[in-house]
N, C-alpha and C positions, 0 to 999 in steps of 0.2 A: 343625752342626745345620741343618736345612733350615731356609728359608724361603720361605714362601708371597706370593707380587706380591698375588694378587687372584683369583676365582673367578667370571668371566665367564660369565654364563647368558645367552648370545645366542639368542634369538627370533626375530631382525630377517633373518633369510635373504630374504624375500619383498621388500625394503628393496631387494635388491641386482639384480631382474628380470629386465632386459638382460641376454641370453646375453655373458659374456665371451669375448673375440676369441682366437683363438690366438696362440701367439709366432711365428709362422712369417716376421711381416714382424722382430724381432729380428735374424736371420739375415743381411738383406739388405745391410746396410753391412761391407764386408770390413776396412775400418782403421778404428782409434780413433784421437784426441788421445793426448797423454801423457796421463795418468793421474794426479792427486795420490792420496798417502795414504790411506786410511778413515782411521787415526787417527793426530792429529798434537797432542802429539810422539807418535813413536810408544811403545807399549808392549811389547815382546817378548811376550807372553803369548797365548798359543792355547787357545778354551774352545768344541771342537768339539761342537756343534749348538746354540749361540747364535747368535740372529739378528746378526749386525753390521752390515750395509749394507742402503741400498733407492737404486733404479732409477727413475724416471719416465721414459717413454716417451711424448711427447706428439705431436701431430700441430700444435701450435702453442704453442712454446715461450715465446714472449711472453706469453701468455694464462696459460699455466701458472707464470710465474715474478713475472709479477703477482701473481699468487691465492694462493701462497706463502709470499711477503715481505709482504704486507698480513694475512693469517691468521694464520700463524705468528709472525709477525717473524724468516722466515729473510734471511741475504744471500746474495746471490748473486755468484759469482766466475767470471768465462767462462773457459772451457777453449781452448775452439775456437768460431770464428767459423762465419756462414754461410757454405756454403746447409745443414750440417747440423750445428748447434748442439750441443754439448757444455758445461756449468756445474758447478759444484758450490755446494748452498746449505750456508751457514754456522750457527751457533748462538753467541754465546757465544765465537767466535774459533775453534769445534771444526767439523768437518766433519757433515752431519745425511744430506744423501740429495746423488744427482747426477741433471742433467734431458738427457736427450738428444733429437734431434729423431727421429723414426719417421712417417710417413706413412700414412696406414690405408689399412689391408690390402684395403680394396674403392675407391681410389683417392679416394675423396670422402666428407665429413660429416669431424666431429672423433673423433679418437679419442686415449687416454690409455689408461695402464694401468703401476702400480705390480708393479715387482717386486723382492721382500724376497729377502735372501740370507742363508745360512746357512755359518757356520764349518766347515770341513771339515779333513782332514788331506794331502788329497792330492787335487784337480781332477781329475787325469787319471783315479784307480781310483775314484773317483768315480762319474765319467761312465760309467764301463764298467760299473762295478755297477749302476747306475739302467736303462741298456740293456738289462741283464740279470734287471731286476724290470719288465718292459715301461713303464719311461719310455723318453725321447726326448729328444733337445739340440737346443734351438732356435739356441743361438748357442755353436758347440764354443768348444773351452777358448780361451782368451785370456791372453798372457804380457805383464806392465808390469812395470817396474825398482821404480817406487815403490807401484804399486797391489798385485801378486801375479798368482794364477792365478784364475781365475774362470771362471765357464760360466753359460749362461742351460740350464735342463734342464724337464721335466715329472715329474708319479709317473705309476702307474698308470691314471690318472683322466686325465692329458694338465691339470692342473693347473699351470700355470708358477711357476717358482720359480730362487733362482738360489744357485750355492751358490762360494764362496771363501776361498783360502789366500792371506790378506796379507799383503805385505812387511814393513807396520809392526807387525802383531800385531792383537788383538782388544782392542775398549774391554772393560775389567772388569764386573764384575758390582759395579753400586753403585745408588746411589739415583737413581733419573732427572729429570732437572730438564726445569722444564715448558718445552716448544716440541719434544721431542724423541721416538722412538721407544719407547714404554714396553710394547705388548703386540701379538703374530699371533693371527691366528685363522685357522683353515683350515675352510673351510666343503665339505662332501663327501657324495656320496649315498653311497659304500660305505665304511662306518665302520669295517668288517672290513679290508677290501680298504686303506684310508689305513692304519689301526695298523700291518697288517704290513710296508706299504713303509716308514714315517719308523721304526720301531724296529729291522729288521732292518737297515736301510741306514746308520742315522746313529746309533744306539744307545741312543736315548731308554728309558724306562723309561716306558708307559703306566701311567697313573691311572685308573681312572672315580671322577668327581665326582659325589658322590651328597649334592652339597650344592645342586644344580639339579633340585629335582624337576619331573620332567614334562618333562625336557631329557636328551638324550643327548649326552654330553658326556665327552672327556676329555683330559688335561693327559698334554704331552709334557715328561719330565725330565732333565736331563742336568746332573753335576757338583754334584748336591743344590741344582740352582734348575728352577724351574718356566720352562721356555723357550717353550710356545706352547699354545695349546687348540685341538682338535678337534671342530666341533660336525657334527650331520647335517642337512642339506638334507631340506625339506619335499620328501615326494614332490609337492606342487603345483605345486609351482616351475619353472619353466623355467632360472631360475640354474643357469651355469653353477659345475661346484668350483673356489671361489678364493679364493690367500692374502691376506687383509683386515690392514692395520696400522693402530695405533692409539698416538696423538698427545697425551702429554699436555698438557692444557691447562688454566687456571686458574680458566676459567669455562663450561663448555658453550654454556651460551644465549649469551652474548657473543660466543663464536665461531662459532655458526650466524650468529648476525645478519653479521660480519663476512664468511663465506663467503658469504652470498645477496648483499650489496653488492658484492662482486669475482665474479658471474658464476658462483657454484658453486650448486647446489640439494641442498635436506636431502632424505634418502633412509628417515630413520630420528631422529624426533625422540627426547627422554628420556621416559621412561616408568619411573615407580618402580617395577614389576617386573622391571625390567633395569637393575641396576648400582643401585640404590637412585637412579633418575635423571641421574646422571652419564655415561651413555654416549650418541651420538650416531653418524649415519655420514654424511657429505655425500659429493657429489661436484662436483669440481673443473671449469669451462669445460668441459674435454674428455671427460668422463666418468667420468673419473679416482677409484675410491673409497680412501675415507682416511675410520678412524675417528675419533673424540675420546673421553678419558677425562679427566674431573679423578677424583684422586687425590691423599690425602695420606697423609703420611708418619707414624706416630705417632714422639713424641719419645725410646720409649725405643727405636725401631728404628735408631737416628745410627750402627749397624754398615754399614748400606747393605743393598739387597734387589737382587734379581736384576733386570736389564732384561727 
């Protein structure tokens, strides 16, 4: 039986203004560190077109791993030392995102940018399919013993995203405990043009939500769980199309106030027409955006719900 996360009416496009950057500077470091796990221990199980992993890309990785471990209460675990910084932040003893260092693309000012990945079956046809629906690969495939296959890619839109076949398998589909990834959002000016690239490529099953009136909106499916929503970009906007994640957390307001004391600015307060007040979208020192949802659980859902 299916089950339904949550029906995200986002508004807040205008929230996000700043043209986002290309991945073009991704590309530019030719070796990684090793690589630890996504999931440890690991789990065998593969649930192709769930989000599994995110990326931060910071132009000052001290700054960003401050405003992390004070916001979230993630830890943090160094990969790789300077001068180009590799970590992985913790949760709970479980792995949540990794921070590497990137330098902005116009040599000066701070620059950040999250990029979420998506379960695939195969990196390489992949990559060659997405080539062949006019994306592009910011950072071609990449091979680790413990990490898997992975690639930083774009859709049609030049929209960055990142998509991977891991060693350890994919976290399952269960109830999400707060500090961690609980929902995407893909914000896009061609609503037509996004459906056909995420369903023909990765085999989602569009929705339209017609529980957001006055909102064009639809929910991408895979495997009977609702894996990410697609909303459309105000034609006012100068925002660029970009994948947005969101963080559950216990208390919204608590963790504004927290993010504005470590250096981050609200982008997008709560608003009881969006999310019945529970949503929020800061950005991080570097510009970095990350949303917030609190969300709970009802007691007769203890089967788990999709991330």
């Amino acid at each position: 039986m299916r089950v339904r996360l949550f029906r995200c009416v986002f508004i807040a496009q205008f929230a996000l203004g700043i043209a986002v950057m290309a991945g073009a500077t991704l590309a530019e470091q030719n070796t990684l560190p090793a690589l630890p796990p996504i999931t440890a221990p690991a789990t065998g199980q593969y649930l192709p077109g769930k989000f599994v992993w995110a990326d931060l890309f910071s132009s000052d990785t001290q700054a960003s791993r401050r405003f992390y471990e004070q916001v979230f209460g993630w830890k943090w675990h160094e990969i790789k030392g300077p001068p180009q910084p590799y970590g992985v932040f913790y949760l709970d003893g479980e792995p949540v995102a990794g921070l590497a260092y990137r330098k902005a693309p116009d040599g000066g000012g701070a620059y950040g940018r999250w990029i979420h990945y998506l379960s695939v079956k195969d990196v390489a046809a992949a990559e060659l399919a997405i080539s062949e629906h006019v994306g592009r690969t910011s950072l071609s495939r990449r091979s680790y013993a413990d990490r898997g296959d992975f690639a930083v890619v774009t859709d049609s839109q030049d929209t960055p995203f990142g998509i991977i076949h891991a060693s350890s398998g994919d976290p399952g589909d269960y109830r999400v405990a707060r500090g961690k990834w609980i929902w995407r959002e893909l914000l896009t000016r061609d609503l037509g043009s996004a459906i056909r690239f995420y369903t023909e490529l990765f085999g989602y099953a569009a929705e339209k939500d017609y529980e957001s009136p006055g909102v064009v909106e639809y929910m991408l499916e895979s495997e009977g769980y609702l894996r990410a929503g697609i909303g459309l970009l105000s034609p006012d906007t100068d925002t660029a199309p970009v994948w947005l994640g969101f963080v559950r957390v216990d208390d919204v307001n608590a963790t504004l106030q927290r993010a504005l004391a470590y250096g981050g600015k609200v982008l997008f307060e709560p608003r009881p027409e969006v999310a019945n007040g529970k949503l929020a979208i800061v950005a991080d020192p570097t510009g970095a955006r990350v949303g917030l949802l609190h969300r709970d659980y009802a007691d007769a859902d203890r089967k788990g719900v999709p991330q």
